[in-house]
C-alpha positions, 0 to 999 in steps of 0.5 A: 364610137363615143367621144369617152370610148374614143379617150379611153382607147387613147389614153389605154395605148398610151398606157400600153406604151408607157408599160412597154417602155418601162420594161426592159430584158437582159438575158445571160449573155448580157450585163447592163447599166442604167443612165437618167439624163447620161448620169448613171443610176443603176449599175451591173444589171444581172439578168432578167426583167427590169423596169425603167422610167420611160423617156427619162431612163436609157439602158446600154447594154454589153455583151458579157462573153469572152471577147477575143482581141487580135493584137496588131504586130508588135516589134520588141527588143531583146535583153541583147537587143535583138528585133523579133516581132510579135504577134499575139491575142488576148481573151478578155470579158467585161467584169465591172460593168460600172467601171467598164462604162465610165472607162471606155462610155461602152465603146467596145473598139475603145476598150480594145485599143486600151487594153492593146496599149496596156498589153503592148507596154508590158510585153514590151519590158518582159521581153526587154528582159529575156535573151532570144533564146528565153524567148522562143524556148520553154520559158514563154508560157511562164511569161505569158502567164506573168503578163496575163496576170499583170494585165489582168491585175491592170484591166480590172482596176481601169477597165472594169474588165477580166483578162482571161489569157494573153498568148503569142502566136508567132514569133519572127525575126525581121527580114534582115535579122532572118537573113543573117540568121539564116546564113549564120545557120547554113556556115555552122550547118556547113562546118558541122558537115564538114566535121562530120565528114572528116570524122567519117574519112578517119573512121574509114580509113581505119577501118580499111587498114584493119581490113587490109591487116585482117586480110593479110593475116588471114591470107598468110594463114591460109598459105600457112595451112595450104603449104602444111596441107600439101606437105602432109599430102605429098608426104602422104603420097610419096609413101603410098608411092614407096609401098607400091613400089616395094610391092611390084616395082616392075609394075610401078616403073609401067605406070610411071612410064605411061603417065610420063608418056601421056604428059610428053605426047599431050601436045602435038606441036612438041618436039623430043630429042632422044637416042632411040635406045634411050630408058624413056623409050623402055616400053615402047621398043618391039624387045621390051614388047616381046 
Protein backbone atom coordinates (compact mmCIF):
# COMPACT_ATOMS: atom_id res chain seq x y z
CA UNK A 1 0.00 0.00 0.00
CA UNK A 2 1.12 3.59 -1.08
CA UNK A 3 2.24 5.94 1.69
CA UNK A 4 -1.28 8.33 0.31
CA UNK A 5 -3.34 4.96 0.50
CA UNK A 6 -2.21 4.22 3.77
CA UNK A 7 -3.15 8.34 5.20
CA UNK A 8 -6.16 8.08 3.56
CA UNK A 9 -7.32 4.87 5.26
CA UNK A 10 -5.98 6.64 8.37
CA UNK A 11 -7.35 9.46 8.35
CA UNK A 12 -11.17 7.89 6.95
CA UNK A 13 -10.98 5.66 10.53
CA UNK A 14 -10.51 8.74 11.96
CA UNK A 15 -13.39 10.32 10.53
CA UNK A 16 -15.22 7.06 11.04
CA UNK A 17 -14.63 7.63 14.64
CA UNK A 18 -15.40 11.12 15.09
CA UNK A 19 -18.95 10.72 13.31
CA UNK A 20 -19.75 7.74 15.61
CA UNK A 21 -18.56 9.80 18.63
CA UNK A 22 -20.60 12.62 17.48
CA UNK A 23 -24.02 10.75 17.25
CA UNK A 24 -25.64 9.55 20.08
CA UNK A 25 -29.67 7.50 20.71
CA UNK A 26 -32.29 8.14 23.21
CA UNK A 27 -34.90 6.11 22.93
CA UNK A 28 -38.58 6.53 24.58
CA UNK A 29 -37.55 5.33 27.93
CA UNK A 30 -34.90 7.83 28.44
CA UNK A 31 -34.51 11.46 28.64
CA UNK A 32 -31.12 13.40 28.62
CA UNK A 33 -28.73 16.41 28.99
CA UNK A 34 -25.86 17.33 27.39
CA UNK A 35 -22.69 18.89 29.32
CA UNK A 36 -19.47 20.53 27.63
CA UNK A 37 -16.81 20.64 30.09
CA UNK A 38 -19.50 19.47 33.20
CA UNK A 39 -21.46 22.81 32.08
CA UNK A 40 -24.76 22.01 30.87
CA UNK A 41 -25.74 23.06 27.29
CA UNK A 42 -28.54 21.25 26.29
CA UNK A 43 -31.41 20.06 28.36
CA UNK A 44 -34.57 17.56 28.23
CA UNK A 45 -33.38 15.84 25.39
CA UNK A 46 -36.42 13.85 23.76
CA UNK A 47 -35.87 10.82 21.95
CA UNK A 48 -34.22 10.24 18.99
CA UNK A 49 -30.79 10.72 17.31
CA UNK A 50 -28.78 13.37 18.53
CA UNK A 51 -25.20 14.90 17.30
CA UNK A 52 -22.62 15.95 19.85
CA UNK A 53 -19.27 17.52 19.55
CA UNK A 54 -16.89 14.47 20.03
CA UNK A 55 -14.65 14.67 23.10
CA UNK A 56 -15.78 18.03 24.35
CA UNK A 57 -19.67 17.13 24.82
CA UNK A 58 -20.69 14.11 27.37
CA UNK A 59 -24.55 12.95 27.34
CA UNK A 60 -26.05 11.56 30.97
CA UNK A 61 -28.56 9.78 30.38
CA UNK A 62 -32.13 8.84 32.68
CA UNK A 63 -34.50 6.44 32.96
CA UNK A 64 -38.02 8.42 32.42
CA UNK A 65 -39.96 5.46 34.02
CA UNK A 66 -42.16 5.39 37.01
CA UNK A 67 -39.64 4.58 39.70
CA UNK A 68 -40.87 2.78 42.67
CA UNK A 69 -39.10 4.01 46.47
CA UNK A 70 -39.49 1.73 49.45
CA UNK A 71 -39.72 4.31 52.12
CA UNK A 72 -37.55 2.92 55.47
CA UNK A 73 -40.06 2.61 58.31
CA UNK A 74 -40.97 5.63 60.00
CA UNK A 75 -42.23 6.41 63.67
CA UNK A 76 -45.09 8.94 63.76
CA UNK A 77 -46.96 10.64 66.66
CA UNK A 78 -50.31 11.10 66.88
CA UNK A 79 -52.70 14.04 67.62
CA UNK A 80 -53.03 12.07 71.08
CA UNK A 81 -49.40 11.04 70.80
CA UNK A 82 -49.74 7.83 70.21
CA UNK A 83 -46.70 5.71 68.48
CA UNK A 84 -47.51 3.94 65.04
CA UNK A 85 -45.11 3.05 62.67
CA UNK A 86 -45.34 3.43 59.04
CA UNK A 87 -44.34 1.71 56.26
CA UNK A 88 -45.15 3.22 52.96
CA UNK A 89 -43.85 3.76 49.09
CA UNK A 90 -43.90 6.25 46.62
CA UNK A 91 -44.36 6.23 42.70
CA UNK A 92 -42.26 8.80 41.31
CA UNK A 93 -40.53 9.94 37.59
CA UNK A 94 -38.02 12.25 36.44
CA UNK A 95 -40.22 15.11 34.97
CA UNK A 96 -37.63 18.19 34.49
CA UNK A 97 -34.54 16.73 33.48
CA UNK A 98 -32.46 20.23 33.77
CA UNK A 99 -33.39 20.41 37.17
CA UNK A 100 -33.33 16.88 38.34
CA UNK A 101 -29.62 16.94 37.01
CA UNK A 102 -28.57 20.17 39.07
CA UNK A 103 -30.59 18.61 42.25
CA UNK A 104 -29.37 15.45 42.50
CA UNK A 105 -26.02 15.55 39.52
CA UNK A 106 -28.12 12.20 38.28
CA UNK A 107 -27.55 10.59 41.37
CA UNK A 108 -30.49 8.24 41.33
CA UNK A 109 -29.87 6.89 45.33
CA UNK A 110 -29.50 10.88 46.01
CA UNK A 111 -32.76 11.62 44.36
CA UNK A 112 -34.18 9.02 46.50
CA UNK A 113 -33.00 9.81 49.82
CA UNK A 114 -34.40 13.65 49.31
CA UNK A 115 -37.24 12.87 48.11
CA UNK A 116 -37.77 10.13 51.20
CA UNK A 117 -36.85 13.06 53.59
CA UNK A 118 -39.20 15.44 52.06
CA UNK A 119 -41.98 12.53 52.35
CA UNK A 120 -41.10 11.61 55.92
CA UNK A 121 -41.40 15.54 56.85
CA UNK A 122 -44.82 15.53 55.66
CA UNK A 123 -46.30 12.72 56.83
CA UNK A 124 -44.81 13.18 59.93
CA UNK A 125 -47.42 16.74 60.41
CA UNK A 126 -50.27 14.99 58.86
CA UNK A 127 -50.19 12.23 60.89
CA UNK A 128 -49.43 14.81 64.01
CA UNK A 129 -52.64 15.67 63.21
CA UNK A 130 -55.13 13.09 63.06
CA UNK A 131 -56.32 10.51 66.21
CA UNK A 132 -55.32 6.99 65.52
CA UNK A 133 -58.50 5.84 64.78
CA UNK A 134 -58.44 9.08 61.55
CA UNK A 135 -55.37 7.18 60.89
CA UNK A 136 -56.10 3.66 60.49
CA UNK A 137 -60.11 4.10 59.29
CA UNK A 138 -61.52 5.73 55.71
CA UNK A 139 -59.73 8.98 56.35
CA UNK A 140 -56.29 7.64 54.89
CA UNK A 141 -56.80 7.70 51.37
CA UNK A 142 -58.03 11.27 51.66
CA UNK A 143 -54.51 11.77 53.51
CA UNK A 144 -52.46 10.08 51.52
CA UNK A 145 -53.94 11.99 48.33
CA UNK A 146 -53.25 15.30 50.53
CA UNK A 147 -49.46 14.23 51.05
CA UNK A 148 -48.80 13.16 47.18
CA UNK A 149 -50.35 16.37 46.24
CA UNK A 150 -48.00 18.41 48.56
CA UNK A 151 -45.23 16.11 47.80
CA UNK A 152 -45.63 16.29 44.17
CA UNK A 153 -46.10 20.17 44.31
CA UNK A 154 -42.39 20.06 46.45
CA UNK A 155 -40.38 17.55 44.00
CA UNK A 156 -41.04 19.21 40.87
CA UNK A 157 -39.94 22.63 42.29
CA UNK A 158 -36.73 20.88 43.79
CA UNK A 159 -36.22 17.93 42.41
CA UNK A 160 -37.28 18.26 38.79
CA UNK A 161 -39.52 15.40 39.48
CA UNK A 162 -43.50 14.05 39.23
CA UNK A 163 -44.74 12.12 42.26
CA UNK A 164 -47.04 9.99 40.82
CA UNK A 165 -48.61 8.35 44.26
CA UNK A 166 -47.63 8.00 48.14
CA UNK A 167 -49.13 5.02 49.75
CA UNK A 168 -48.81 3.41 53.30
CA UNK A 169 -48.78 -0.18 53.15
CA UNK A 170 -48.85 -1.30 57.01
CA UNK A 171 -49.61 0.53 59.93
CA UNK A 172 -48.48 -0.81 63.42
CA UNK A 173 -48.21 -0.06 66.64
CA UNK A 174 -44.92 -0.45 68.58
CA UNK A 175 -44.35 -3.91 70.54
CA UNK A 176 -45.24 -2.30 73.88
CA UNK A 177 -48.33 -0.24 72.58
CA UNK A 178 -49.54 -3.52 70.71
CA UNK A 179 -49.11 -5.21 73.98
CA UNK A 180 -51.47 -2.92 76.01
CA UNK A 181 -53.51 -2.65 73.19
CA UNK A 182 -53.88 -6.13 72.97
CA UNK A 183 -54.81 -6.78 76.46
CA UNK A 184 -57.25 -3.37 76.66
CA UNK A 185 -58.75 -5.31 73.91
CA UNK A 186 -59.12 -8.93 75.51
CA UNK A 187 -60.57 -6.80 79.16
CA UNK A 188 -63.21 -5.26 77.02
CA UNK A 189 -63.76 -8.46 74.78
CA UNK A 190 -63.95 -10.15 78.19
CA UNK A 191 -66.52 -7.70 79.82
CA UNK A 192 -68.74 -7.66 76.45
CA UNK A 193 -69.06 -11.61 77.01
CA UNK A 194 -69.63 -11.33 80.41
CA UNK A 195 -72.64 -9.02 79.40
CA UNK A 196 -73.84 -10.94 76.99
CA UNK A 197 -73.80 -14.11 78.92
CA UNK A 198 -75.85 -12.33 81.62
CA UNK A 199 -78.16 -10.96 79.33
CA UNK A 200 -78.52 -14.64 77.89
CA UNK A 201 -79.03 -16.00 81.81
CA UNK A 202 -81.98 -13.57 81.99
CA UNK A 203 -83.45 -14.24 78.84
CA UNK A 204 -83.27 -18.03 80.12
CA UNK A 205 -84.57 -17.84 83.16
CA UNK A 206 -87.41 -16.05 81.41
CA UNK A 207 -88.16 -18.17 79.20
CA UNK A 208 -88.30 -21.32 81.82
CA UNK A 209 -90.76 -19.38 83.91
CA UNK A 210 -92.88 -18.83 80.91
CA UNK A 211 -92.62 -22.57 80.28
CA UNK A 212 -93.08 -23.77 83.83
CA UNK A 213 -96.46 -21.28 83.58
CA UNK A 214 -97.26 -22.62 80.18
CA UNK A 215 -97.13 -25.96 81.38
CA UNK A 216 -98.71 -25.65 84.49
CA UNK A 217 -101.72 -23.97 82.40
CA UNK A 218 -101.85 -26.68 80.29
CA UNK A 219 -101.57 -29.43 82.83
CA UNK A 220 -104.53 -27.71 84.95
CA UNK A 221 -106.40 -27.80 81.54
CA UNK A 222 -105.99 -31.14 80.49
CA UNK A 223 -107.12 -32.31 84.06
CA UNK A 224 -109.94 -29.86 83.62
CA UNK A 225 -110.81 -31.84 80.32
CA UNK A 226 -109.87 -35.42 81.78
CA UNK A 227 -112.09 -34.91 84.94
CA UNK A 228 -115.31 -33.14 82.79
CA UNK A 229 -114.32 -36.20 80.35
CA UNK A 230 -114.47 -39.11 82.74
CA UNK A 231 -117.75 -37.45 84.29
CA UNK A 232 -119.24 -37.40 81.13
CA UNK A 233 -118.30 -41.13 80.95
CA UNK A 234 -119.24 -42.30 84.23
CA UNK A 235 -122.55 -40.49 83.60
CA UNK A 236 -122.86 -42.13 80.62
CA UNK A 237 -122.09 -45.23 81.93
CA UNK A 238 -123.97 -45.19 85.06
CA UNK A 239 -127.08 -44.83 82.65
CA UNK A 240 -126.21 -47.59 80.26
CA UNK A 241 -126.01 -49.55 83.71
CA UNK A 242 -129.47 -48.20 84.82
CA UNK A 243 -131.43 -49.29 81.26
CA UNK A 244 -129.86 -52.53 81.48
CA UNK A 245 -130.78 -53.06 84.80
CA UNK A 246 -134.42 -52.00 84.28
CA UNK A 247 -134.76 -54.15 81.28
CA UNK A 248 -133.39 -57.75 83.26
CA UNK A 249 -132.42 -57.02 86.50
CA UNK A 250 -131.80 -60.56 87.16
CA UNK A 251 -129.48 -60.96 84.47
CA UNK A 252 -127.82 -57.50 85.30
CA UNK A 253 -127.18 -58.79 89.12
CA UNK A 254 -125.43 -62.50 87.17
CA UNK A 255 -123.16 -60.21 85.33
CA UNK A 256 -122.31 -57.97 88.35
CA UNK A 257 -121.70 -60.82 90.46
CA UNK A 258 -119.37 -62.68 88.05
CA UNK A 259 -117.23 -59.41 87.18
CA UNK A 260 -117.10 -59.20 90.93
CA UNK A 261 -115.95 -62.89 91.37
CA UNK A 262 -113.30 -62.69 88.68
CA UNK A 263 -111.93 -59.43 90.50
CA UNK A 264 -111.82 -61.11 94.05
CA UNK A 265 -110.47 -64.61 92.69
CA UNK A 266 -107.71 -62.74 90.44
CA UNK A 267 -105.22 -63.42 92.84
CA UNK A 268 -104.45 -66.76 94.64
CA UNK A 269 -102.60 -65.57 97.78
CA UNK A 270 -105.82 -63.66 98.89
CA UNK A 271 -107.88 -64.52 101.83
CA UNK A 272 -111.91 -63.73 101.99
CA UNK A 273 -113.78 -63.92 105.34
CA UNK A 274 -117.38 -64.55 104.69
CA UNK A 275 -120.69 -66.57 106.11
CA UNK A 276 -121.13 -69.49 103.44
CA UNK A 277 -124.80 -67.93 103.11
CA UNK A 278 -123.69 -64.72 102.43
CA UNK A 279 -125.28 -62.57 99.15
CA UNK A 280 -121.63 -62.68 97.64
CA UNK A 281 -122.07 -66.21 97.25
CA UNK A 282 -125.44 -65.99 95.59
CA UNK A 283 -124.68 -67.82 92.41
CA UNK A 284 -122.26 -70.09 93.58
CA UNK A 285 -124.38 -72.18 96.22
CA UNK A 286 -125.92 -75.93 94.70
CA UNK A 287 -129.84 -73.94 95.37
CA UNK A 288 -129.11 -70.95 93.53
CA UNK A 289 -127.75 -73.76 90.90
CA UNK A 290 -130.68 -75.57 90.70
Amino acid sequence: MSQKGFSALVIGLVALIVAWSSLFVINERERAVQLRFGQLVKDDIQPGLHIKIPFVDNVRIFDARLQNLEVPSERFLTLEQKAVIVDSYIKWRVDDVSRFYRATAGDLFRANTLLSQRAESRMRNKFGALTLNEVVSGQRDRLMNEITDELNSVARDELGVSVVDVRVKKIDLPPQVSDSVYERMSSERDKEAQEYRSKGLEMAEGIRANADREQRVILANAYRDAEMIRGDGDAKAAEIYAKAFRQDPEFYAFTRSLEAYRKSFNSTGDIMLLEPDSDFFNYLNSKSGN
